[in-house]
N, C-alpha and C positions, 0 to 999 in steps of 0.2 A: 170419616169419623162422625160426623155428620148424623149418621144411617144408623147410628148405636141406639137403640131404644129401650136395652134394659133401665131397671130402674123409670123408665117413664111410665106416669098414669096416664089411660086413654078415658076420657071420662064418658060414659055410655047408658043411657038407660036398658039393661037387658037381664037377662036370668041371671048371666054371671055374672057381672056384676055385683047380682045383690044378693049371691053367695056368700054362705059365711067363709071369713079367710081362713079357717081350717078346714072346710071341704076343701076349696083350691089349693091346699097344699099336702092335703091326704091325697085327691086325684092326682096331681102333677108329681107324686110319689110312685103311686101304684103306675101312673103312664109311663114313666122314668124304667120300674123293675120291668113292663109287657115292653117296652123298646129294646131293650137289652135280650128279652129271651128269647124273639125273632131271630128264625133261623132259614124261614122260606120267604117267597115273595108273597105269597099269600098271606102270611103273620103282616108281612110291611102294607099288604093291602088293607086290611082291621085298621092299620095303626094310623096308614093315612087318612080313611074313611072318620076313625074317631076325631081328627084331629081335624078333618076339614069340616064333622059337624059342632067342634067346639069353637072355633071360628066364627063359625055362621049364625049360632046362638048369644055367642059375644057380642056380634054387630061392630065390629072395628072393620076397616078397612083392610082387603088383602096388601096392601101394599103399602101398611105402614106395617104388618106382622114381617115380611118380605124381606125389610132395612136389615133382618135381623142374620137372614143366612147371607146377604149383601155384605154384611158386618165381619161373617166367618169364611169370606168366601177362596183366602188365602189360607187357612188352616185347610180346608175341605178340601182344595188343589192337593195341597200336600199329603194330605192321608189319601185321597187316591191314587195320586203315582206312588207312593211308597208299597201298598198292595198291589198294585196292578206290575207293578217290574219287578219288584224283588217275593211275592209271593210262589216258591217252588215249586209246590205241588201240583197235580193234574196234569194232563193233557194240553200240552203246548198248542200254540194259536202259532206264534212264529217267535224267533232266537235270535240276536246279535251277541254276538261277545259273551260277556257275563249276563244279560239282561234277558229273562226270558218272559214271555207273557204266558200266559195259559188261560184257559178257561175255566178253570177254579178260581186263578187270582181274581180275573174280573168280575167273577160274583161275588168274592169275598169285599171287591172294592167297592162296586154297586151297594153291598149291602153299609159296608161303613160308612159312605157316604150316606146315605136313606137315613142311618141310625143318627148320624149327626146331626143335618138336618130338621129332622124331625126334632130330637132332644132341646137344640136349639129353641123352634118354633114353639115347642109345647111348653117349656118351661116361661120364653119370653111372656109369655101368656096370661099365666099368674101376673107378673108386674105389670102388664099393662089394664087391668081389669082390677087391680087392688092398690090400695092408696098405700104408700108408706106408711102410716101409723097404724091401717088394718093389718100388712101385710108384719108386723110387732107385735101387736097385741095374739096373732093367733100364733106364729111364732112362740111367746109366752106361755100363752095356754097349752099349747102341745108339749112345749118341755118342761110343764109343772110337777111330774113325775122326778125331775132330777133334783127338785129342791131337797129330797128324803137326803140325798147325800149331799147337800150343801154344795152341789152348785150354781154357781150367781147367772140364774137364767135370765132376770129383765135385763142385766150387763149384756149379755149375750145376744140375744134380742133387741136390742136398740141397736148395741153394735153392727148388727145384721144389715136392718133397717137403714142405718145414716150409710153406711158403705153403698146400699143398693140406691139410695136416694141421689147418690153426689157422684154415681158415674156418669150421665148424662152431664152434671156440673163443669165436671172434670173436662169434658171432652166438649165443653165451650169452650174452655180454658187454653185451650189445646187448638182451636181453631185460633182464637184474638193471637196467639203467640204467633202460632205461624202468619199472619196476615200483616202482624207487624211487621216481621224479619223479613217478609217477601216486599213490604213499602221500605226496608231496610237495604234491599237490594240479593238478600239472601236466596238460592235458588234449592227446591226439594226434590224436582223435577226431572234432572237433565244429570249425567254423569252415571260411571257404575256402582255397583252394590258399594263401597266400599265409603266413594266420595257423597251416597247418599245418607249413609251411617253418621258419618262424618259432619253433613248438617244437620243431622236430628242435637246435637250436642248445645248450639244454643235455643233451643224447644224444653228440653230437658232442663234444663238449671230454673229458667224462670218459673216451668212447672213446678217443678219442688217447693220454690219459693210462696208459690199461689198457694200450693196444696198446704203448707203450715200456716199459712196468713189466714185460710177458710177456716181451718182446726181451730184457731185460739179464736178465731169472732164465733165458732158454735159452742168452744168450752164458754166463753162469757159470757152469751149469752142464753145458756143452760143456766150458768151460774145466776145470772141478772133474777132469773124469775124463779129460785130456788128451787132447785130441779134437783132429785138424789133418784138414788134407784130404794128406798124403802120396800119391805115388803107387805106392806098394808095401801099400799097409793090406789087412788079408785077411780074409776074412767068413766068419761059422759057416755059412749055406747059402751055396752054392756052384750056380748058376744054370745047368740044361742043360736041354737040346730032349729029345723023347722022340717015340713015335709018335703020343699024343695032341694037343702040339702040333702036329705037321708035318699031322695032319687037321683042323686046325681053322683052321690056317692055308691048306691046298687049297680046306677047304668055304667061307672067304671070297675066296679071287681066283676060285672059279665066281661065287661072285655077284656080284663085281664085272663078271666076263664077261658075265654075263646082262645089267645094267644099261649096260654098252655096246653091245651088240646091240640094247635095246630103243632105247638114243637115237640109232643109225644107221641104224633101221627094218628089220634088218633079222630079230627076230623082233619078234609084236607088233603 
């Protein structure tokens, strides 16, 4: 739990960085929709290519972005044996029983797998290159169009924001519990699935306990410095587009271009 780095800031002098947080959230939109419409390995080749050069521009370390498929690494197990065995279509590899492999499944798995991953990494991306209060404020500004219908965007937007902020929190939390109960005598370790479940139980309570004791010291001291959600409230930076933006935003709708062409065949 350790290895969870959403919601964490990596603090970096680089391009993106000093990004405005509505390009990093317009791109990490548009990479989100070119991930999804990959349908060859070609498409997944763009997608890596983009994403190892948004990496390298970030200037973070590979292997603090890394923690992050480290983090999913039990989800990703399971979405590929779920495709890989029970995937029916094509040309069988080999059969037991009910279980058969084929060679459709395993590039349908390959591909889920790639898609996750990646979705993972490019999104973790955003939070580590954007501070909490940026990654709000742009938040805001993009859903300023829903105020026409009355609804409560900085609500929504802060809420965002403290939820993305206080995973990492949480998952302190979450380590002092267990380290207690294991000076406690408590074991996480050893036994099957069931007796392991079974110790998560006092992890869990004192969790919950933490997590309402954090809530009421951030409602009060929201409240201490008269904090509302007004819709006139005015901020020390003040959030605009520049040319760096406006090219960072062209160089991801090319690539989403590209990644349409390669799933209509017609480059590829």
């Amino acid at each position: 739990m350790r290895d969870i780095t959403f919601g964490q800031y990596y603090p970096r002098d680089s391009v993106v960085h000093r990004l405005d947080p509505r390009t990093k959230l317009l791109i990490s939109l548009v990479y989100i929709v070119a991930v999804f419409l990959c349908r060859t390995y070609w498409a997944f080749l763009a997608s890596f290519l983009f994403l190892v050069i948004s990496i390298l521009v970030s200037r973070i370390p590979v292997l603090s972005i890394l923690k992050t498929v480290r983090a999913v690494l039990f989800i990703l197990l399971i979405t590929v044996i779920i495709n890989l065995f029970f995937y029916g279509d094509g040309e069988p590899i080999f059969s037991w029983w009910k279980i058969k492999v084929t060679w459709e499944g395993a590039r349908f798995a390959s591909f889920m797998a790639m898609r996750l991953v990646f979705l993972v990494v490019g999104t973790s991306l955003v939070s580590l290159t954007t501070t909490p209060m940026s990654l709000t404020d742009g938040m805001e500004s993009l859903m300023k169009p829903l105020k026409l219908v009355r609804f409560p965007v900085h609500d929504v937007a802060i809420i965002m924001s403290i939820a993305l902020r206080f995973i990492p929190t949480l998952m302190d939390e979450i380590n002092k519990i267990m380290m207690a109960q294991k000076a406690r005598g408590a074991d996480f370790d050893s036994g099957n699935l069931i007796k392991r479940v079974k110790a998560l139980l006092p992890i869990l309570i004192p969790l919950f306990v933490s997590t309402f004791r954090i809530a009421d010291e951030l409602a009060l001291a929201l409240d201490a410095r008269c904090y509302n959600a007004t819709p006139n409230r005015t901020k020390m930076k003040v959030l605009s587009f520049n040319a760096r933006d406006i090219l960072a935003l062209l160089f991801s709708l090319a690539f989403l271009a590209v990644i349409i062409l390669l799933r209509i065949g017609i480059i590829g």
